[in-house]
C-alpha positions in Angstrom: 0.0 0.0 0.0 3.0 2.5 0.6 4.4 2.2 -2.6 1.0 2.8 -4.5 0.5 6.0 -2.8 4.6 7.1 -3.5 3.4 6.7 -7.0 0.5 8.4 -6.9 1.7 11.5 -5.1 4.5 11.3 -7.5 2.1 11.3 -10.6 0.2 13.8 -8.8 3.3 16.4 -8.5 4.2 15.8 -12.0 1.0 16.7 -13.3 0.8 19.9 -11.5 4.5 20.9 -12.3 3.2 20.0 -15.6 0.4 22.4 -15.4 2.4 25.4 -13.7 4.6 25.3 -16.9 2.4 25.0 -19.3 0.7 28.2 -17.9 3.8 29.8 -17.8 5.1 29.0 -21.3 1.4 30.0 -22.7 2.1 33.7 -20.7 5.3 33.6 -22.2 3.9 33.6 -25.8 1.4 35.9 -25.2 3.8 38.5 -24.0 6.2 37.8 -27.0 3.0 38.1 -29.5 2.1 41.7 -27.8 5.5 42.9 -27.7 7.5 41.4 -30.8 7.9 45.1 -32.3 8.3 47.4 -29.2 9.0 51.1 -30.3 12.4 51.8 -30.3 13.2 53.6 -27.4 14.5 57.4 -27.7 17.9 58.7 -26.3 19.4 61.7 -25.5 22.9 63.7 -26.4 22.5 62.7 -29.9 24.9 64.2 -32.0 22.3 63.6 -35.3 18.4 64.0 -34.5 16.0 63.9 -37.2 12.8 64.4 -37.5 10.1 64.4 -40.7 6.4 64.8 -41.3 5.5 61.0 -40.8 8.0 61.0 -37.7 6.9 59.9 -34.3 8.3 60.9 -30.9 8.3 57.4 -29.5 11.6 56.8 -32.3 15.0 57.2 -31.6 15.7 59.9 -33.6 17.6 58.2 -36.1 17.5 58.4 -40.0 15.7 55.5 -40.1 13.5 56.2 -37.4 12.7 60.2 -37.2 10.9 61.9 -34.9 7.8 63.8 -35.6 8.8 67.0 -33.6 11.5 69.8 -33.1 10.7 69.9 -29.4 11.8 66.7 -29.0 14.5 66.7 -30.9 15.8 69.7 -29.2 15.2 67.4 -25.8 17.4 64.9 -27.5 20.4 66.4 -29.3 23.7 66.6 -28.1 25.7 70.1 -27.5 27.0 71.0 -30.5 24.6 69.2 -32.3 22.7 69.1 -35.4 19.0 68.4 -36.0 17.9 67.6 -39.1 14.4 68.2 -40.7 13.2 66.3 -43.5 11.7 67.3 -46.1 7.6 68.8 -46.4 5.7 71.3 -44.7 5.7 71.6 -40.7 3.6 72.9 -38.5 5.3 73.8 -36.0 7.5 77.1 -34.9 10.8 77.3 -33.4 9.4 79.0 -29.9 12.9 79.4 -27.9 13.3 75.9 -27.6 16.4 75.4 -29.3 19.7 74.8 -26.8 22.8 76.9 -27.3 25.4 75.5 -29.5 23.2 74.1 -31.8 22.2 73.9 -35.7 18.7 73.4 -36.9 18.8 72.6 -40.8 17.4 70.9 -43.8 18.5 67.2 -44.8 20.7 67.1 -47.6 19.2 70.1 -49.1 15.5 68.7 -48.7 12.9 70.9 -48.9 11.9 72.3 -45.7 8.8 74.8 -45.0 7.8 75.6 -41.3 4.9 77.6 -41.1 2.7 77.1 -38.1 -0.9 78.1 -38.1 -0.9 80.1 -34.6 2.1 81.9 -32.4 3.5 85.0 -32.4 6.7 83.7 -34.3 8.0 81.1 -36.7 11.5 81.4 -35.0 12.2 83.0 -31.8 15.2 83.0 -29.9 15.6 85.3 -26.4 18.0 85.2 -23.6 21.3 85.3 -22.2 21.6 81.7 -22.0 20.4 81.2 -25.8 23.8 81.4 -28.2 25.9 80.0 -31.1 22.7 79.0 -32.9 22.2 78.2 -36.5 19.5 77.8 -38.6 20.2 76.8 -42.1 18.5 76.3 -45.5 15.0 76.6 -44.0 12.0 77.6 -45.3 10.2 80.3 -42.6 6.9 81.0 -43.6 4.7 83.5 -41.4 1.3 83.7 -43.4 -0.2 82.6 -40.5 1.8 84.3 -36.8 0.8 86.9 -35.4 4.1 89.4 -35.1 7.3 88.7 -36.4 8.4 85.9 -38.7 12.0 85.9 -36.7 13.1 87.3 -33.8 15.9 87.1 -31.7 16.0 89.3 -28.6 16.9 89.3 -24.7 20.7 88.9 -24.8 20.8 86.2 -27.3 24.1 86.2 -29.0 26.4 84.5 -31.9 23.0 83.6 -33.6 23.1 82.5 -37.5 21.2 82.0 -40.2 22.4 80.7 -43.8 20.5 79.9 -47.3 16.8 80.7 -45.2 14.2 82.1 -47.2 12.0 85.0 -44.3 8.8 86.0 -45.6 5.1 86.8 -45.0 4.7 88.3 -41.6 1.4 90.5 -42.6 -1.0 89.9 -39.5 -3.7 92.3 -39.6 -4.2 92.2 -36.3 -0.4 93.6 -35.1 0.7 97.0 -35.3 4.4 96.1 -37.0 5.3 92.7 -38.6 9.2 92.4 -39.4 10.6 89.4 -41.6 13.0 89.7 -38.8 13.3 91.6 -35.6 16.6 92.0 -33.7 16.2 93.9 -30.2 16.8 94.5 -26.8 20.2 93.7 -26.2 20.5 90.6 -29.1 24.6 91.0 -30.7 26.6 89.0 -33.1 23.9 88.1 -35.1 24.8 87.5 -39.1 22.2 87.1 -41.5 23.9 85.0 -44.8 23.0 84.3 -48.6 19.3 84.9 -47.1 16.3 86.0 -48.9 14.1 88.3 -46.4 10.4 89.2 -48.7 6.7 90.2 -48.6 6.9 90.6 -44.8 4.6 93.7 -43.4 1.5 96.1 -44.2 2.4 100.0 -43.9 6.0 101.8 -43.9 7.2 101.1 -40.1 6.9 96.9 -41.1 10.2 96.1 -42.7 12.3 93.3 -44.0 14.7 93.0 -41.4 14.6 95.9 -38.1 17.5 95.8 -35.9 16.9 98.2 -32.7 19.9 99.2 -30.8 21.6 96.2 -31.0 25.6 95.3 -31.9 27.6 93.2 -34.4 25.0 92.2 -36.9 25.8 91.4 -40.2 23.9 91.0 -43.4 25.7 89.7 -46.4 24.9 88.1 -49.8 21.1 88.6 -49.2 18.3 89.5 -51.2 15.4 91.8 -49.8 12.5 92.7 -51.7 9.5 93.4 -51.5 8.8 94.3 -47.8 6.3 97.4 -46.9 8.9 99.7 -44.7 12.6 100.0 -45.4 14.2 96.5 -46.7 16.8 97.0 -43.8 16.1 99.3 -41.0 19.0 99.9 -38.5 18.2 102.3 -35.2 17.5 102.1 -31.5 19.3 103.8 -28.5 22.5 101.9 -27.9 25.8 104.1 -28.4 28.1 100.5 -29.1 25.0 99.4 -32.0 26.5 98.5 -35.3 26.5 97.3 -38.5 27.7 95.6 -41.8 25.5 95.4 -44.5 27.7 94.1 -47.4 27.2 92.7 -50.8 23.3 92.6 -51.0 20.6 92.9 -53.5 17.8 95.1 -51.7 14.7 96.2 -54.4 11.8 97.2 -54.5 11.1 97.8 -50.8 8.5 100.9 -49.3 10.2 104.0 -48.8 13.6 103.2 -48.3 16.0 100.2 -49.2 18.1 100.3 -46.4 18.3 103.2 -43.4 20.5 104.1 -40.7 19.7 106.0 -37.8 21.9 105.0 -34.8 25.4 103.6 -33.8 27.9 102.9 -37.0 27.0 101.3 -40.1 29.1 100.0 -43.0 27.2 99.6 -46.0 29.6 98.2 -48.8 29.1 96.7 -52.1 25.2 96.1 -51.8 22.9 97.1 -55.2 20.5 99.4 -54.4 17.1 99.7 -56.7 13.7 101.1 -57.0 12.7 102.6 -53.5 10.0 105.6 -53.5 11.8 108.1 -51.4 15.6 106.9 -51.2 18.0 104.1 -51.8 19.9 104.7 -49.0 18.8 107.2 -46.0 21.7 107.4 -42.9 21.4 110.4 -39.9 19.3 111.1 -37.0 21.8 109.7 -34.0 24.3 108.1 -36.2 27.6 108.7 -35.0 29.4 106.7 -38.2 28.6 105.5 -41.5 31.0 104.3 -44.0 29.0 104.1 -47.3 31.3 102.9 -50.2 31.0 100.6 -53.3 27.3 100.6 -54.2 25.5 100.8 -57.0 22.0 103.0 -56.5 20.1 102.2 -59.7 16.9 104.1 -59.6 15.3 103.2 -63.0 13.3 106.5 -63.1 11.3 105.5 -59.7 13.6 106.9 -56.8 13.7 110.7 -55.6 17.0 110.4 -54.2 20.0 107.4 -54.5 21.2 108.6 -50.7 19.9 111.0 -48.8 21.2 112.4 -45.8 18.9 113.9 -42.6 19.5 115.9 -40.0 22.0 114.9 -37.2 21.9 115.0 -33.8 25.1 113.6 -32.7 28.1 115.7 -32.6 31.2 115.3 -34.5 29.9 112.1 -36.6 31.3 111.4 -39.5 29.4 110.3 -42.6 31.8 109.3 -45.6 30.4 108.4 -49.3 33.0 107.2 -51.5 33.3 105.3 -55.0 29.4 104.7 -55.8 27.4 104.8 -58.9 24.2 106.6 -58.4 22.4 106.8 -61.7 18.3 107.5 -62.6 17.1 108.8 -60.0 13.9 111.7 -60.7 15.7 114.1 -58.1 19.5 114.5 -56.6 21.7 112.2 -56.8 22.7 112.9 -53.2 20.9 115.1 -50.9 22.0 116.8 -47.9 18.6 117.5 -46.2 18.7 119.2 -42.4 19.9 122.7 -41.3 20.1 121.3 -37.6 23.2 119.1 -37.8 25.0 119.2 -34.4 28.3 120.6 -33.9 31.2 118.9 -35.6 29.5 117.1 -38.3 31.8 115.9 -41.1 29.7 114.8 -44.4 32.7 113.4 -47.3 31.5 113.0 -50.3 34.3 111.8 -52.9 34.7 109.9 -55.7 31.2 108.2 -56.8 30.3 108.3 -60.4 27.0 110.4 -60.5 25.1 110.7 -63.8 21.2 111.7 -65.4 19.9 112.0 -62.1 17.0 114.8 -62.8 17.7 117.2 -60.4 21.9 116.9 -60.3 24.3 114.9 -58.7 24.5 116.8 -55.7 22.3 119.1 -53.3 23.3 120.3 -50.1 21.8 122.0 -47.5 24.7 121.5 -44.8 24.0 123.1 -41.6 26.0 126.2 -40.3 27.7 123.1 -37.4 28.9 121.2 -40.9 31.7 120.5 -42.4 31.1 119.1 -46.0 33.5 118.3 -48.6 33.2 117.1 -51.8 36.2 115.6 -53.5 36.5 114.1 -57.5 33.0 113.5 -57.0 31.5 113.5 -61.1 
């Protein structure tokens, strides 16, 4: 009788063992079904992030798995990083999430549109902390914001933007609406082989409105086609300045590119079809170096550079080796009788010819010093 019952409990474990595993092997196989393609899982200090219209945020991040948003991609890349967008149309905007040390560009030249359908801003970029930034070959589209289609502001610094195409900032409901605004402390920003167009309503909207702000470049751009000045430089900073070099600015409102405070270089730009002036520099300037362009006012422009009164004492305004041709009044005009003490306007050696009203009017100021060397 002992033995049969050994064997029976022994049959009797088995068969429960058996059961316990066959339980856990059919849980086993369940799980694996459910789980055989988990998302990948995403990681951060990336040195490469993309991210595409049919991304998701659940990727990695990799070519081969994008993500769907720049947020998250700015969560995820490395300093000194580069996020990449694929190309389509985005909506999204860049709202000061971007890290410092950064670039934010277009995939191997893909082409990239960001236009979001509410904000203030396609791009912004403010404070201190917020530097060495690029954005490059980029679409910014601002049919649809409410202000400005870029601006960087607040203390940012070393911010860049190459091959970007600015446009469309014409909210009805705002007052001004820039294709890009630089203010309020914002220096070393460069703005390279751009193309800045169509952005405002009314005069005091323009292409690109730097107030009071230092070391900003704008090179190898074209701006066209804005409602105020194509380049607007003024403000109340003493240490603002500018380089405005080797543009193509047309067909702008009233001005194509003014200068009203701090120092400007203007060099080697083409200047064309403005209603009032080509070029307009005064006001608190304390320095302008104008040399090298070519004002071309096909018959449309009253003035190829006009000079207004100046407040600030002993600045020094030098125009040297242009060509200012076409325009339906001076060439030049020295407008202002109020010029502070010490003013010194130089104009010498530009190539002036069939503007309708002469080369040259001046209307210098009894505080002015104004000469006019091999000027023809």
């Amino acid at each position: 009788m002992g033995k049969r019952y050994v064997v029976f409990g022994a049959i009797v474990l088995a068969a429960v063992v058996g059961l316990v595993g066959l339980a856990r092997w059919t849980s086993n196989e369940d799980d694996t079904q459910l789980d055989s393609t988990p998302a990948p899982m995403v990681r951060e200090g990336l040195r490469e992030v993309f991210v595409a219209p049919t991304g998701d945020d659940t990727q990695e991040g990799t070519i081969d798995h994008p993500l769907a948003t720049i947020g998250r991609a700015a969560n995820a890349v490395a300093t000194r990083g580069t996020i990449y967008l694929r190309g389509g149309v985005y909506d999204q905007a860049v709202d000061n999430i971007l890290p410092d040390h950064v670039t934010l560009q277009a995939y191997n030249g893909e082409a990239v549109i960001l236009r979001p359908t509410a904000g203030n801003f396609v791009v912004l970029i403010a404070g201190d902390t917020k530097s060495h930034i690029v954005i490059e070959d980029l679409v910014l589209d601002g049919s649809n914001i409410g202000l400005d289609t870029v601006k960087v502001t607040a203390g940012a610094h070393d911010i860049t933007f190459v091959d970007c195409e600015i446009m469309n900032a014409k909210s009805p409901d705002a007052n001004f609406n820039h294709g890009v605004l630089i203010s309020s402390r914002a220096y070393n920003v460069t703005l390279t082989r751009c193309s800045v167009h169509d952005n405002g309503r009314d005069q005091f909207s323009h292409g690109i409105y730097c107030a009071g702000v230092a070391g900003i470049v704008i090179a190898e751009s074209h701006i066209y086609h804005n409602a105020g000045h194509g380049i607007h430089c003024a403000g109340n900073n003493d240490r603002a300045a500018y380089t405005i070099r080797r543009n193509f600015i047309y067909s702008n409102g009233d001005y194509g590119i003014g200068a009203y405070y701090g120092t400007a270089t203007i060099v080697n730009n083409v200047v064309r079809r403005h209603q009032v002036a080509n070029i307009r520099v005064g006001y608190a300037l304390m320095g302008t170096a104008l040399w090298h362009n070519t004002l071309l006012q096909d018959n449309m422009t009253v003035n190829g550079v006009r000079v207004v009164t100046i407040t600030r004492a002993n600045a020094v305004i030098d125009i040297a080796n242009n060509v200012i041709v076409d325009s339906t009044g001076p060439g030049i005009q020295l407008r202002g009788s109020n010029h502070a003490f010490g003013v010194l306007v130089q104009v010498r050696t530009n190539l002036m010819t069939n503007n309708r009203m002469g080369n040259l009017v001046a209307d210098t100021g009894s505080n002015t010093l104004f000469i006019e060397v091999g000027t023809l």
